[in-house]
N, C-alpha and C positions, 0 to 999 in steps of 0.2 A: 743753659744748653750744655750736655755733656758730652764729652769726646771720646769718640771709639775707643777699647785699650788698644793701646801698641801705636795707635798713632800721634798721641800728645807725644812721648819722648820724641819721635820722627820731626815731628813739625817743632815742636821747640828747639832741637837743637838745629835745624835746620834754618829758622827765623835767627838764633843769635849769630850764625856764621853768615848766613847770607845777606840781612839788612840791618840798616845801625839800630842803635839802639833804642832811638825815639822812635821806630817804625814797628817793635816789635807786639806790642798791643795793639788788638784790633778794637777797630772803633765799633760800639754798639750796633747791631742790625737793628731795621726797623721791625723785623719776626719779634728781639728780644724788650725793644724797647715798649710793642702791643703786652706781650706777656707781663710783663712789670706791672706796667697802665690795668693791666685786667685782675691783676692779684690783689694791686693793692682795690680797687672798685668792689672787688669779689668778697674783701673782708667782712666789709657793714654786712654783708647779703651774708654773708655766711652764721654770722652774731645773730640777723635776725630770724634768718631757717631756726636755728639753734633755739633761740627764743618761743618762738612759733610750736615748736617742737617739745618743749617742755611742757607750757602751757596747754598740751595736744594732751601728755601724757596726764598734770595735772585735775581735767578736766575730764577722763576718761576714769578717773582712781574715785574721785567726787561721786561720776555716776553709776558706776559700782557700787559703793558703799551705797547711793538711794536705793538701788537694786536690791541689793541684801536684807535692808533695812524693810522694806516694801515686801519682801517674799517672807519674812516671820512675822511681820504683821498679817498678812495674808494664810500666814498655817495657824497663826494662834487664833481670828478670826473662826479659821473651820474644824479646827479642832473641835470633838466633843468633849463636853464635861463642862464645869465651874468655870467662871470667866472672872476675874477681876476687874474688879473697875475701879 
C-alpha cells in the first residue's frame, strides 16, 4: 500500500511525537493481508498462463511450418513440366 507524497513525512513525524514507540507501526489491515494471500496464490496461475502461453506459441510455429510445407508440395504438384520422383 503506497502513501500519498507529502503525507508520509506528516504522519511519520507526527506518530514518533505523539505515541511511544511500540505504537508507531501499524498493524497489517485485512485490505493488505487479502493482497498478499492473492499474490502469492496468483504466482502458480501466472507460471502456468506463461506456460500455456508458450506452448500456444509453440504450437502455432509447428502449424506453419505444416502450412508452408503443404503449399510447395501443392505448387510443385501443379506445376507444369518434369516431376521427379
Amino acid at each position: 500500500m503506497q502513501v500519498a507524497p507529502g503525507t508520509a513525512t506528516a504522519t511519520a513525524s507526527r506518530a514518533t511525537s505523539a505515541l511511544p514507540a511500540t505504537l508507531t507501526a501499524r498493524p497489517p489491515s485485512v485490505t493488505g493481508a487479502l493482497r498478499a494471500l492473492e499474490g502469492l496464490l496468483m504466482r502458480g496461475g501466472q507460471r502456468t498462463a506463461r506456460r500455456n502461453a508458450w506452448t500456444a506459441v509453440l504450437e502455432d510455429r509447428r502449424r506453419a511450418k505444416d502450412r508452408r510445407e503443404a503449399q510447395h508440395l501443392l505448387e510443385a504438384v501443379a506445376a507444369p513440366g518434369p516431376r521427379a520422383t
